[in-house]
Backbone as ProteinMPNN parsed JSONL, in Angstrom:
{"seq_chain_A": "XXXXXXXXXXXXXXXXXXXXXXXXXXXXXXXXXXXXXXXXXXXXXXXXXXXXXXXXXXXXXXXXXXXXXXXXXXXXXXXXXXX", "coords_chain_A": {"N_chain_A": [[4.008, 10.785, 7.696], [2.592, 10.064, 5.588], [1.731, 12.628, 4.602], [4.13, 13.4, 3.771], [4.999, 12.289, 1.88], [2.59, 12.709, 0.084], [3.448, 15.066, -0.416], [5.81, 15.087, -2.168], [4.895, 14.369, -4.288], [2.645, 15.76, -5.159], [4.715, 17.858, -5.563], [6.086, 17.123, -7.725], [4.532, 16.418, -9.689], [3.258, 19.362, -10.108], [5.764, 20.278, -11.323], [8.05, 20.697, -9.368], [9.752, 19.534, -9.191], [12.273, 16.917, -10.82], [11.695, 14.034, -12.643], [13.554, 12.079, -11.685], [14.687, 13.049, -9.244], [11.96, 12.985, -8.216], [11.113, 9.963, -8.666], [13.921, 8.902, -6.436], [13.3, 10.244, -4.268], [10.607, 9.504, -3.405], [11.066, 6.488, -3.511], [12.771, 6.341, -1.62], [11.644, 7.392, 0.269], [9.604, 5.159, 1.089], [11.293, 3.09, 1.913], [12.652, 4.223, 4.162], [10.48, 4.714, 6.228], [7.908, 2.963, 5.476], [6.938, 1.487, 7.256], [5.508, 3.135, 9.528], [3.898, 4.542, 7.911], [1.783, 3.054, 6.995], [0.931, 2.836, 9.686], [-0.071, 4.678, 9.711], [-2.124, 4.953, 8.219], [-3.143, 1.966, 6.852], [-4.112, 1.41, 4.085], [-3.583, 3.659, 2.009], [-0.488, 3.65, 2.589], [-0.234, 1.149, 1.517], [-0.916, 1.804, -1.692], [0.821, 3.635, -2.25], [3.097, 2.212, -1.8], [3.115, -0.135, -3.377], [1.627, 0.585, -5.528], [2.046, 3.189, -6.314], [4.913, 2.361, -6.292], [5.437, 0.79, -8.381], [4.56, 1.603, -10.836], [6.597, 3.597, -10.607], [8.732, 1.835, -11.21], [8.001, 0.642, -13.466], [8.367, 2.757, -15.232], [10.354, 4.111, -18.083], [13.51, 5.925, -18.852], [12.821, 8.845, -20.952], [10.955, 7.292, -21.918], [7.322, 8.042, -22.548], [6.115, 11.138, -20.913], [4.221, 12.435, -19.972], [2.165, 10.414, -20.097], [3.067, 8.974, -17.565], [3.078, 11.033, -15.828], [0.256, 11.379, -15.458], [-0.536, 8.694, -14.754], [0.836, 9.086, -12.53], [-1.062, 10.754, -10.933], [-2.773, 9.954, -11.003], [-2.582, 7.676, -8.69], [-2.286, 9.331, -7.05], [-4.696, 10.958, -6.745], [-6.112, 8.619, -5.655], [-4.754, 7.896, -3.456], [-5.729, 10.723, -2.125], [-8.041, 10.149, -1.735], [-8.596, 7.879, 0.069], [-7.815, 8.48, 2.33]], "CA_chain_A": [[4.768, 10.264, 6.59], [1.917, 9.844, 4.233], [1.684, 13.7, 4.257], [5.129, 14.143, 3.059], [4.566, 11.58, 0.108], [1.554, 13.653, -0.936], [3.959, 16.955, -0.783], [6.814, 14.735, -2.876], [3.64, 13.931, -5.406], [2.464, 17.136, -5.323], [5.482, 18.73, -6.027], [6.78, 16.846, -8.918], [3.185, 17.205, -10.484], [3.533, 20.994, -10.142], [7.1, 20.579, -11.908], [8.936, 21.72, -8.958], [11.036, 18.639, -9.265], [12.482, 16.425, -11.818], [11.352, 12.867, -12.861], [14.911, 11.063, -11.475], [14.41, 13.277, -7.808], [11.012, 12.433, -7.384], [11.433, 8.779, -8.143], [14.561, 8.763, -5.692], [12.418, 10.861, -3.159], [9.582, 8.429, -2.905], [11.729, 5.154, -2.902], [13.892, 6.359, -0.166], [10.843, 7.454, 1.886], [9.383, 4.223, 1.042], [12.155, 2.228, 2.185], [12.83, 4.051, 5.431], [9.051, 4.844, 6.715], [6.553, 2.147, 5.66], [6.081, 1.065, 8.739], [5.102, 3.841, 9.975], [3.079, 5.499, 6.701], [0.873, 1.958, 7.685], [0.346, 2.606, 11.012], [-0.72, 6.534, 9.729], [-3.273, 4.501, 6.986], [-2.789, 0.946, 6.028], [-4.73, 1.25, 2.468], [-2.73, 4.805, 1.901], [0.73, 2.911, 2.209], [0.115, 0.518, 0.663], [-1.28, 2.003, -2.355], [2.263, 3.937, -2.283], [4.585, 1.213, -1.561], [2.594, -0.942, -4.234], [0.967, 1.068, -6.808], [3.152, 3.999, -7.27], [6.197, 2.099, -6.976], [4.929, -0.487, -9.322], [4.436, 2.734, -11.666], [8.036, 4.311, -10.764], [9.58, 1.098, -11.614], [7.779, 0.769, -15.334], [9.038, 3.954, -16.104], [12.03, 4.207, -18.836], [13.638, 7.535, -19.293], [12.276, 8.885, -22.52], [10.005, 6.86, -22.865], [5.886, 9.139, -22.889], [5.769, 12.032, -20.018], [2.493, 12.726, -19.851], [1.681, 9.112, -19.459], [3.743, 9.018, -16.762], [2.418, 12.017, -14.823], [-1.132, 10.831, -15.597], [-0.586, 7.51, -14.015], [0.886, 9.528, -10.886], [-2.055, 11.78, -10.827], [-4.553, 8.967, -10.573], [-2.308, 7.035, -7.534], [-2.139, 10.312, -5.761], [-6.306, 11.261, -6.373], [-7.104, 7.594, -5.007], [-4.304, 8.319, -1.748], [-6.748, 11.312, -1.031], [-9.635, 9.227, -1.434], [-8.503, 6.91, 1.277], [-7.414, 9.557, 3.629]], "C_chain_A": [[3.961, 10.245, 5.294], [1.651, 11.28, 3.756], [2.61, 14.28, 3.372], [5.266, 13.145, 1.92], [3.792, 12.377, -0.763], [2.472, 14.446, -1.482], [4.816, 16.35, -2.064], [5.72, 14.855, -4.479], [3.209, 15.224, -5.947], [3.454, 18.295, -5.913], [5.828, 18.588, -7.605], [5.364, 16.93, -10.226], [2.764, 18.62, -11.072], [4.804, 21.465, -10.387], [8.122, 21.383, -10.723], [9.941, 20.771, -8.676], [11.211, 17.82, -9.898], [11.808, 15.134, -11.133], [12.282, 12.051, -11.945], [14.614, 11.49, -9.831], [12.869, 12.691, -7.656], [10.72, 10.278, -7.169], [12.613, 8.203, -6.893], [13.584, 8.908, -4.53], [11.439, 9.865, -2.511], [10.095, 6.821, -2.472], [12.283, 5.51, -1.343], [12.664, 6.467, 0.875], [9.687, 5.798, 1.961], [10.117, 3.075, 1.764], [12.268, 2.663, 3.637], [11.52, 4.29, 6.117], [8.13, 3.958, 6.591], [6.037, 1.953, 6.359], [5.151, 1.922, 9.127], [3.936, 4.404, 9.444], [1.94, 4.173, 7.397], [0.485, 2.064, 8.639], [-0.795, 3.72, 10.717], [-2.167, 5.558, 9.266], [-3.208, 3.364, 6.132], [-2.892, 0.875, 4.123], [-3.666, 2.251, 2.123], [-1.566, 4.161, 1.84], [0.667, 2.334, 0.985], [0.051, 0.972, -0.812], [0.373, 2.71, -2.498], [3.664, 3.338, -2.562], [4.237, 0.294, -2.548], [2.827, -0.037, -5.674], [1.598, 2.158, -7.45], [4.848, 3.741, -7.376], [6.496, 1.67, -8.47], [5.635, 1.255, -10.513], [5.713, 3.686, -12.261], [8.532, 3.462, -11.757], [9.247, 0.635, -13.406], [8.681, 1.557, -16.149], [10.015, 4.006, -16.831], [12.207, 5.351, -19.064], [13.425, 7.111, -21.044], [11.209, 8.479, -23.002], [8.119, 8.63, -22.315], [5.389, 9.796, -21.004], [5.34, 12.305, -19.363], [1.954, 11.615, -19.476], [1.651, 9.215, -18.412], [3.038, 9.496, -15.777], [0.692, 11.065, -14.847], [-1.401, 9.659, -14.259], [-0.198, 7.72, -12.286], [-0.416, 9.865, -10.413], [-2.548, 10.986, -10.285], [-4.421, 8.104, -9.517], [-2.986, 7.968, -6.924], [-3.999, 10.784, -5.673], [-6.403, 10.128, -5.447], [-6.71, 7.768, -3.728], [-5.293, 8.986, -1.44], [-7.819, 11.036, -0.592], [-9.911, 8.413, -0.134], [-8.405, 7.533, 2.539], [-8.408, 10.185, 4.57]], "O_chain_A": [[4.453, 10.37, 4.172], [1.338, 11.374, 2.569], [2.409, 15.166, 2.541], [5.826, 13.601, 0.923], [4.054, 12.705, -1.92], [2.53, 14.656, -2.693], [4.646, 16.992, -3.101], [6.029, 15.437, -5.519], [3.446, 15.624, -7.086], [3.128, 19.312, -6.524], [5.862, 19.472, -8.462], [5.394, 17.425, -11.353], [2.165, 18.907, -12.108], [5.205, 22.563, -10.001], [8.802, 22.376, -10.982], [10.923, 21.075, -7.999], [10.098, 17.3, -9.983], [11.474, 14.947, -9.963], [11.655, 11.186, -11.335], [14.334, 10.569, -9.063], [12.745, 11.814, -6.801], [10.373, 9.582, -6.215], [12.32, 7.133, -6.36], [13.119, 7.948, -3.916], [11.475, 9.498, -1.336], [9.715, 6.147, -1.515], [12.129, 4.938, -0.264], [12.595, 5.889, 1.96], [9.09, 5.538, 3.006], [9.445, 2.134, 2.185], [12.059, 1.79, 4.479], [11.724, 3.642, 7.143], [7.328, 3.937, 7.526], [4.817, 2.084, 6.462], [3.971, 1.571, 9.107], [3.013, 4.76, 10.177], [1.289, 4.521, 8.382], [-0.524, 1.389, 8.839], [-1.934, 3.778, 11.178], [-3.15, 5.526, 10.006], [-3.204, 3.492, 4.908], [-2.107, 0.475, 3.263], [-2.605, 1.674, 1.883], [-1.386, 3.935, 0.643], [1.14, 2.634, -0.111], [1.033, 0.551, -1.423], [1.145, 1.9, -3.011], [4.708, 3.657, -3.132], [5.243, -0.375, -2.783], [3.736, 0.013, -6.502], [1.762, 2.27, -8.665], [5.715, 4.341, -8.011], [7.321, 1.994, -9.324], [6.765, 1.686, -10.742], [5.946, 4.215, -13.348], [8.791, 3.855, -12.894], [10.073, 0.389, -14.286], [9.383, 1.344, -17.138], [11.008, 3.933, -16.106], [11.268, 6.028, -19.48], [13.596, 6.18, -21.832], [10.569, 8.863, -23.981], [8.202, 9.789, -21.909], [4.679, 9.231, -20.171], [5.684, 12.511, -18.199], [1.209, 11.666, -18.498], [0.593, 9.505, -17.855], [2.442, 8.807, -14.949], [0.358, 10.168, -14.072], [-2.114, 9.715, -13.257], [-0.553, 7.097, -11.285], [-0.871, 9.231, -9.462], [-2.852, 11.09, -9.096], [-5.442, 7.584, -9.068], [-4.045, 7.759, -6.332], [-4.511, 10.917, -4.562], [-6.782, 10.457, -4.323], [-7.53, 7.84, -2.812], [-6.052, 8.47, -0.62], [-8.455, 11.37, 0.407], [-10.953, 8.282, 0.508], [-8.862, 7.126, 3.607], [-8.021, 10.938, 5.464]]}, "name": "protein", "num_of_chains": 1, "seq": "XXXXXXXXXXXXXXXXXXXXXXXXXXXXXXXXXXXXXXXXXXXXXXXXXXXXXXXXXXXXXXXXXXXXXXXXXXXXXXXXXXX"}
């Protein structure tokens, strides 16, 4: 589960999917997997179910892009860190 977060992360980083799908994408797998993503890598979840929700949920359409991505970037480096 925490693999296919990376790919969701990964993808929308590498523009192969909008802002609105990848926030859907990650809630939903958030909502039905935690458990599980926790069992894969407690710290790794959480950092997911915390830190890049936290991050989704700031977000306002329109508002700065690049921020945005940035602030993904630097969840998704620390996920591999933990991994």
């Amino acid at each position: 589960m925490i693999d296919e977060a990376l790919e969701i992360i990964e993808d929308y980083l590498n523009g192969e999917s909008d802002t609105d799908d990848f926030k859907t994408d990650i809630a939903v797998l958030v909502d039905m997997d935690y458990s599980d993503m926790k069992e894969e890598n407690e710290e790794a979840a959480d950092l997911i179910a915390s830190d890049l929700l936290d991050i989704l949920n700031d977000h306002e359409d329109g508002s700065c892009l690049i921020s945005f991505m940035e602030k993904v970037s630097d969840v998704y480096e620390r996920i591999k860190e933990v991994l």
